[in-house]
N, C-alpha and C positions, 0 to 999 in steps of 0.2 A: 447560260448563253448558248445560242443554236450557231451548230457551225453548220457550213454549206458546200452538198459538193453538190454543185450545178452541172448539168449538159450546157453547154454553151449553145448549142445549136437549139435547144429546145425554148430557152429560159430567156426572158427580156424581164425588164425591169417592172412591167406591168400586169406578170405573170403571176395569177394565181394558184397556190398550192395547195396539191390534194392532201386529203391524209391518208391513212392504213386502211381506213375501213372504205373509205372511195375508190379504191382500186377493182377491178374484172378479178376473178378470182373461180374454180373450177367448182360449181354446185358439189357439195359436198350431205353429209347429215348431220343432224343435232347431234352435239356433245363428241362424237367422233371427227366431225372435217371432214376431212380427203383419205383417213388413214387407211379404211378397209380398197380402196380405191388405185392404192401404191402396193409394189412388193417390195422387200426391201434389198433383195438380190438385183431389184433394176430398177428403183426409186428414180436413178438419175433420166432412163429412158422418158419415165413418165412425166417428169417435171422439164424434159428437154418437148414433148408431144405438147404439154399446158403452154409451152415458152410458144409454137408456132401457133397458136391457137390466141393467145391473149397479150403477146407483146412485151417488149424487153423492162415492163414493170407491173405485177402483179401479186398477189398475196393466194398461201394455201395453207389449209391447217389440218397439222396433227395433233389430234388431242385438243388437250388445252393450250398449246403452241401455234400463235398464227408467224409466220416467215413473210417476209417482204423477199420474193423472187427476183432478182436485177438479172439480163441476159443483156446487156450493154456491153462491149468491147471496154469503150471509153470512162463509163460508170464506174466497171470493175478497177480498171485502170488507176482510176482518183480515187476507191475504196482502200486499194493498198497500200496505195502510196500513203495512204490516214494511218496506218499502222505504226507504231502501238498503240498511237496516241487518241483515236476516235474510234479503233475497232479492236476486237479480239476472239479468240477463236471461243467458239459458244461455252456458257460456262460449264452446261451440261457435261460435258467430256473430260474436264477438268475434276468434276467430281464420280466421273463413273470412274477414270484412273487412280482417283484416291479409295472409292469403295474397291476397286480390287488390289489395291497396298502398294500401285506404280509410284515411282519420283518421279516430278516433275520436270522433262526436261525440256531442251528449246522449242520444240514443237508445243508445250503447253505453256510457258512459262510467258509472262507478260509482265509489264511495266520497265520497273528498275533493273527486275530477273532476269527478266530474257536480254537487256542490256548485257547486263556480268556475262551471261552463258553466251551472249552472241560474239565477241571478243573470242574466247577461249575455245569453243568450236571452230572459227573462221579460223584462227592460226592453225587446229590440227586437220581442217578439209582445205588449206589452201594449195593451191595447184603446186606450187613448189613442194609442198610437204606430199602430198599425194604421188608426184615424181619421185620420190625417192623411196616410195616404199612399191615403186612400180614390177621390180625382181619379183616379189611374192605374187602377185596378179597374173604375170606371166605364166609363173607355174599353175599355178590353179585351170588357167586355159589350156594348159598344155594336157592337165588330168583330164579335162574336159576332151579336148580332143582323143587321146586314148579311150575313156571312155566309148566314146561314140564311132571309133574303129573298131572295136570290140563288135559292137552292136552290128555294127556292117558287115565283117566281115562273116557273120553267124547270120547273116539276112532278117536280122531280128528288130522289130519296130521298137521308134524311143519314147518314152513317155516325157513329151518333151515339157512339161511345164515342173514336174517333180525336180528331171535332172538342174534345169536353169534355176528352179529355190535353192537346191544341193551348190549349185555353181557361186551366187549371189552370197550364200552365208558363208562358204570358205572364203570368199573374198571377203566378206566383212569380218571377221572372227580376225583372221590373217592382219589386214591392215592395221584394224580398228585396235585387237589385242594384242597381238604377235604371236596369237597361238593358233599354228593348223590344226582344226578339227578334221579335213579331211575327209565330209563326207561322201564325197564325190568317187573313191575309191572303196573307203570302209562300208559305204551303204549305210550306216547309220543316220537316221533322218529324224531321231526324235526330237533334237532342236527345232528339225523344222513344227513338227508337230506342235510341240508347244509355242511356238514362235505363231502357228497358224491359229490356236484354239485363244488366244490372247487377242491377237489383232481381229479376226470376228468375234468377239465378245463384245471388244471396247467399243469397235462401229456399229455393233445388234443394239446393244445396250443404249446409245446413246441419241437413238430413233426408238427404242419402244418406249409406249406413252403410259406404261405402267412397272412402276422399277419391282416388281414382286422381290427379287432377289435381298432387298433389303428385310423380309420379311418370314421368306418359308426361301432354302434352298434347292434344287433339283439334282438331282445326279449330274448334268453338265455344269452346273454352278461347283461341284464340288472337285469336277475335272479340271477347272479353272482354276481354281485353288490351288491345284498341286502344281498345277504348268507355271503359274505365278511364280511358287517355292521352286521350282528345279529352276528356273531363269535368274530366279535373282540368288539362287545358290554358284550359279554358273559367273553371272557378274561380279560378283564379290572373290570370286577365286579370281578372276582377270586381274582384277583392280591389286588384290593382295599379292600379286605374282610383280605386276607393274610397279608397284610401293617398293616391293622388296628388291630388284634391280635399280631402281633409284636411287636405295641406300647403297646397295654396294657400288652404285657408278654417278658416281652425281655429275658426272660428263653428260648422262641420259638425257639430263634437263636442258642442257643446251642443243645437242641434236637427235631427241628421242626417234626411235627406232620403230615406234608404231604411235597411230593416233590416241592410245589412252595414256602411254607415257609424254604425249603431248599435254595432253588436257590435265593430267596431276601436276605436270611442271606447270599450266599456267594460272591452276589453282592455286598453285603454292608460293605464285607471285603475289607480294604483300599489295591488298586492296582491289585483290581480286573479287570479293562477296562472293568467290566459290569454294563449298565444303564436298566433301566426298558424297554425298547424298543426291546433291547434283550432278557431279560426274557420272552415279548409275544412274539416275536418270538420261542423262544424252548418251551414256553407254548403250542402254536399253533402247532408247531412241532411234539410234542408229543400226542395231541388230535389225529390228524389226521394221522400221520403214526403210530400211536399204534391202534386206530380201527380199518385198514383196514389191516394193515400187519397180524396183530396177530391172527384177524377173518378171513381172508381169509385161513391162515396153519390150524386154527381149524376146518373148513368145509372139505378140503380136507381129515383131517383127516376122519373126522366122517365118510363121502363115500367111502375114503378106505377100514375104519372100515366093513362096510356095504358090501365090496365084498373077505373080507379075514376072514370067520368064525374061521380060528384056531388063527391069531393073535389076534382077536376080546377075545373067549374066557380067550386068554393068558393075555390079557390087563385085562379082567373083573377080574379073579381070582386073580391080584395081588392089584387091587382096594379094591375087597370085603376084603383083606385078610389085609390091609396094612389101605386104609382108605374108608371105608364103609359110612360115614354118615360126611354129609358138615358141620353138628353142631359140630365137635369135630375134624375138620380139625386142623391139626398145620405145621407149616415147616417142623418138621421133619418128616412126613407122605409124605412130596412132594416131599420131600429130596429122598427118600427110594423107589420112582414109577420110579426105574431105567427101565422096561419093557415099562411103558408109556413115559417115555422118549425118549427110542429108536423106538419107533412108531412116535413120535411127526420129528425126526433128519431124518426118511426114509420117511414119507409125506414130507418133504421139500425139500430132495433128487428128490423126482419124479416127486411137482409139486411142484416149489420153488414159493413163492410170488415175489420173485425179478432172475427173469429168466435171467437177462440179468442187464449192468450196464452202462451206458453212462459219457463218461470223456471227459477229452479236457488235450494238454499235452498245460505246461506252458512253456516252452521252446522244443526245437532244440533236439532230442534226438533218440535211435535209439533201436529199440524192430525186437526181435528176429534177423532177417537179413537187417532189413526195416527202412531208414531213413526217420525218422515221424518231421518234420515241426512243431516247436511251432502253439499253437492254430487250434491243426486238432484234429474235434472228434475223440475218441477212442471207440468203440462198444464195450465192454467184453459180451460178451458169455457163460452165468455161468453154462448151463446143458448140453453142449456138450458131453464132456467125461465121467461127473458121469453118463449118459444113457449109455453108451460104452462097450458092454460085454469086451475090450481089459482091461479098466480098473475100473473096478467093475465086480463081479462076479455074473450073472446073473442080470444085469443090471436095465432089464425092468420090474422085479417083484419087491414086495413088500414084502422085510423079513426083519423085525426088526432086528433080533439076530445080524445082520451082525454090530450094533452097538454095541453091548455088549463083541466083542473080541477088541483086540490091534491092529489091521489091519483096524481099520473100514476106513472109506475113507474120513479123516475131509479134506483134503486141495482140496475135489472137491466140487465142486458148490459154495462153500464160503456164506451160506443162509445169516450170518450175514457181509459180507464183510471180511476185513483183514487188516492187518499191522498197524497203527497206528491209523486211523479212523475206528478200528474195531465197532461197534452197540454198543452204553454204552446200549439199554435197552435189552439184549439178555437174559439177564437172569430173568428180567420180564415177556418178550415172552413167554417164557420155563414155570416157573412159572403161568404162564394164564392159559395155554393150560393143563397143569396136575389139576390145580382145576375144570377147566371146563369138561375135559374127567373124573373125578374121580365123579363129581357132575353125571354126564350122569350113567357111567357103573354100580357106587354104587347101582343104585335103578333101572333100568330097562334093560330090553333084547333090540335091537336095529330089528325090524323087516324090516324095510326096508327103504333105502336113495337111490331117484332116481331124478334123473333132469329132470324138471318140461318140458324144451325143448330139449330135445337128441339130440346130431350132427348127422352127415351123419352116423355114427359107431354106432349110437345108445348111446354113452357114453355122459357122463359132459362134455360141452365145456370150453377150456380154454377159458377167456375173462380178455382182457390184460386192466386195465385202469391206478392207478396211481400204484398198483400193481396188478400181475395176481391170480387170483380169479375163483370158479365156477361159471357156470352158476346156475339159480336158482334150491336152491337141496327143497326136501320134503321130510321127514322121521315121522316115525310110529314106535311109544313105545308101549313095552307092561311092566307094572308096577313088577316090580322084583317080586316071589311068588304069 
């Protein structure tokens, strides 16, 4: 049976539907497509340049892969809202995760699975739980700001996207395990390393149109391997440190102390259908898409910060005014940086970390005018429109405020997704990003955030890997007073 997600605006009863191959589509070559045509460092640029050229429904092919392109607001909208049950995430990626030895966690899991795991996640990211493990957050901003007094006071530039990964994984390790790793003081970055050499693998790998690695290895195939084995040696000491204060405190279960001795207690609730296997799974889940998502929105911030002096000020005046010093941070100082919030909602706006969204429909089904064939990628498009002076107003600038009325523009770009597999850690994100920006403004003027390699414009290049991110920025404190 074909289900339907219709444009209402487009679709009357007497409307006939195209199929895949009747679509406008970007001349491409035999047997390749489009693929020599895309880089994969800024794929999304390219297929956002196809979107103004061909319209919010068209087709492009890599490989032996044709995608059905949607850059609809409203399309996207009724796509996710179909989740689990008419889409999922392509299946390619699900088996590039198994070919490098990952568990499946929420991010991949589908059906009945991501049911069980969605449950047991949502209680250990829920905002309540998230508040009480807010003391360790605090600290972590507070190294941060030491850090970057250091720096200042030595007139010495920050490499500011390394230190904000360094910031992002102590906060995840910290919540997530209850263990400071503390890179941010020890320098030790190899986490991130392997945390980096993982997350562009599984996005390289799951756009190239020929898997070799199955076949003959490379010396970065073999690099990968190792970073695999130190991560999931590293996970498994978490989870056995978590087991083992369980036993000796089985009070831990009822108000655990971090989010993995959440998720083992609500494994360990009978009919739960979750085994430890899943637990590294969304362990690993969360290491890695909380480093890179939530540092990459923090950098863009910061260089926006760095080229819009009155939102800048406006953010500082309500940090000094609200919460000035990382030692006496609480929730409701983060609660109350509604101005650094809607800086944090308009950076994501402009340059979202998840620019785009790749699916695959599970069945026979028919979007906008277009009958789409079970198992054909779906492309979403998620900064088409919110760029659009048609719909956002003044599109291409950066003005917070515009989040602060009733009008703001939440159902474009979709930063955290939508419908039922909305983002359970969104409200962690958010919460990152305000201790980290309050840690920053409280105590220094921001003299200058500039990328280390300028594009052709002279500006930050977007650089797409397992989310889109800047290129390397540098910036220069000068010590408040």
């Amino acid at each position: 049976m074909t289900e339907s997600i219709l444009n209402p605006v487009a679709h009357t009863s007497t409307q006939t539907l195209r199929r895949i191959g009747e679509l406008p589509h970007p001349r491409g070559l035999p047997l390749l497509g489009n693929a020599l045509q895309v880089r994969a460092e800024r794929i999304h640029r390219d297929v956002e340049a196809w979107a103004a050229i061909h319209g919010p429904l068209f087709t492009i092919r890599l490989g032996r892969t044709t995608a059905l392109v949607v850059a609809d607001h409203e399309l996207i909208n009724a796509i996710l809202r179909d989740r689990p049950d008419g889409f999922r995430r392509p299946s390619v990626m699900a088996r590039v995760s198994d070919e490098m030895g990952g568990e499946r966690g929420i991010f991949l899991a589908e059906g009945a699975d991501w049911k069980n795991q969605r449950r047991m996640v949502m209680q250990a990211l829920a905002p309540h739980a998230v508040k009480a493990y807010f003391p360790l957050l605090a600290r972590v901003g507070a190294r941060l700001q030491a850090r970057w007094l250091r720096a200042a006071q030595a007139g010495q530039p920050i490499e500011l996207n390394s230190d904000l990964k360094r910031y992002t994984v102590d906060v995840i390790a910290g919540l997530a395990f209850g263990t400071e790793v503390n890179t941010i003081e020890n320098g030790d970055d190899l986490i991130q390393q392997h945390i980096e050499r993982v997350l562009n693998a599984a996005s390289w790998r799951s756009m190239f149109p020929v898997p070799y690695w199955r076949y003959v290895k490379l010396p970065a195939d073999h690099r990968l391997d190792r970073s695999m084995k130190e991560l999931r040696a590293a996970v498994d000491g978490f989870i056995a440190g978590s087991r083992r204060r369980l036993r000796e405190n089985p009070a831990l279960a009822e108000r655990p102390s971090n989010m993995l001795e959440a998720m083992l207690a609500a494994a360990d609730q009978e009919g739960s259908g979750i085994d430890d296997n899943t637990v590294v799974g969304n362990v690993s889940t969360m290491l890695m898409a909380g480093e890179d998502t939530t540092s990459s929105a923090l950098a863009w911030l910061v260089w926006l910060f760095g080229r819009h002096p009155e939102a800048l000020r406006k953010a500082q005046e309500e940090v000094r005014r609200i919460a000035p010093d990382p030692a006496a941070f609480s929730i409701e100082q983060m609660d109350a940086l509604d101005y650094v919030e809607a800086c944090a909602h308009e950076a994501i706006r402009l340059k979202p970390p998840a620019p785009f969204m790749p699916l695959e429909t599970i069945r026979d089904t028919v979007i906008g005018d277009v009958q789409v064939p079970a198992d054909t990628v779906v492309w979403c498009v998620l900064r088409r429109e919110s760029m659009d002076d048609e719909y956002v107003r003044k599109a291409g600038e950066f003005l917070p405020e515009r989040w602060l009325r009733p009008d703001a523009p939440k159902q474009l770009g979709m930063p955290f997704g939508g419908g039922p597999r909305l983002c359970p850690g969104r409200y962690l994100s958010l919460l990152e990003i305000k201790v980290a920006i309050a840690s920053l403004l409280g105590r220094f003027d921001i003299l200058s955030v500039d990328a280390v390699k300028p594009d052709e414009r002279g500006e930050v290049s977007e650089i797409l890997g397992f989310v889109m991110g800047p290129g390397q920025l540098r910036m220069r404190l000068k010590e408040r007073g």
